[in-house]
C-alpha positions in Angstrom: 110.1 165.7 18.8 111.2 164.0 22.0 110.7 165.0 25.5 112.7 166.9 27.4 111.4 169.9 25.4 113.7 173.0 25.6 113.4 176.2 23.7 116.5 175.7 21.5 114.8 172.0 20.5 112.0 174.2 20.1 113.2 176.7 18.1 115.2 174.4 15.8 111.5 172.0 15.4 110.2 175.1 13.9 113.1 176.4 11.8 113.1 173.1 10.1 109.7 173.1 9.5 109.7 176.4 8.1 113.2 175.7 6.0 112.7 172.1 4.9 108.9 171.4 6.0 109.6 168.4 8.6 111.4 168.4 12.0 113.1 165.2 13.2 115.7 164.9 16.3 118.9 163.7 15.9 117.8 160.6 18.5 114.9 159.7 16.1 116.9 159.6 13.3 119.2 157.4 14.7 116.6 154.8 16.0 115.0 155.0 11.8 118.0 154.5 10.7 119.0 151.7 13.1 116.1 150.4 12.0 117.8 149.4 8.5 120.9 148.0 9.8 119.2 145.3 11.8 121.1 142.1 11.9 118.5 139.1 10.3 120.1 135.2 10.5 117.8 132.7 8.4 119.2 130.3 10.3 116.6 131.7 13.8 113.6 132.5 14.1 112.0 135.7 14.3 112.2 136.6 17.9 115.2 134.8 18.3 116.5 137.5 15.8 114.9 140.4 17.8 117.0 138.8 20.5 120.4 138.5 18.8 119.9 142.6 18.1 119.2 143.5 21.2 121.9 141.5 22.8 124.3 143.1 20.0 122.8 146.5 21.7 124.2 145.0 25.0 120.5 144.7 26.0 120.3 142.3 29.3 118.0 139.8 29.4 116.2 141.2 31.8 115.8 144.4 29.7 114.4 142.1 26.4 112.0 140.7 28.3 110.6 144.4 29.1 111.2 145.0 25.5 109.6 142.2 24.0 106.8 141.9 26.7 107.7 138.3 27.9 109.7 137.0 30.6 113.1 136.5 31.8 112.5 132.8 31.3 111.4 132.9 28.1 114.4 135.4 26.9 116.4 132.7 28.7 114.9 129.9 26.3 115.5 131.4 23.6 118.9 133.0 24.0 119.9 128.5 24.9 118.3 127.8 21.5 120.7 130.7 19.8 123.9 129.4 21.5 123.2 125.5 20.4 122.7 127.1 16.7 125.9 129.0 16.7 127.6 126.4 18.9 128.8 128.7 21.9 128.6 128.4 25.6 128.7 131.9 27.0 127.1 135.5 25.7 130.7 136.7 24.8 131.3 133.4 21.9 128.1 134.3 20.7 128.4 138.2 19.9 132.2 137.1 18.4 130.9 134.3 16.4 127.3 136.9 15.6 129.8 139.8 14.2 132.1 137.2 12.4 129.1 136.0 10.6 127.6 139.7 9.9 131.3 140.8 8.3 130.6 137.1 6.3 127.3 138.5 5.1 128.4 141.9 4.3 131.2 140.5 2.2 128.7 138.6 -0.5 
């Protein structure tokens, strides 16, 4: 259960439990669930990967740096190295060029 905590989420929790033997929240299950649908590139590294979904979640840099416990700078570094791999200039090519290469994968 998340926080806030009102009776109804309450109530529901323990229905659930009582009915089916588990309570999850509609916001955890999305996030699980998010969780599978992460977008993976071979052609990046691993956080540069963490980066690419968080900018797809129109994260800022500023907020993946919080995220990922690093700095703006760093984000910044790695966000140059994904735009020389996908050959873009600006944040905008590079989620157009990032989804036309998702549809690619989910094609094969």
């Amino acid at each position: 259960m998340t926080k806030p905590l009102t009776l109804d989420k309450l109530e529901h929790a323990l229905s659930s439990i009582e009915k089916e033997g588990a309570a999850m929240s509609n916001d955890i299950v999305k996030k699980f669930i998010s969780n599978f649908h992460k977008r993976t590139f071979a052609f990046f590294s691993e956080r540069e990967n963490q980066i690419v979904d968080f900018l797809c979640q129109g994260a800022t840099y500023k907020m993946i740096a919080e995220k990922l416990f690093v700095t703006p700078s760093a984000v910044n570094f790695h966000i140059q190295n994904i735009y020389l791999k996908l050959d873009v200039n600006s944040k905008s090519e590079a989620l157009t060029k990032l989804e036309r290469l998702q549809n690619q994968l989910e094609e094969y």
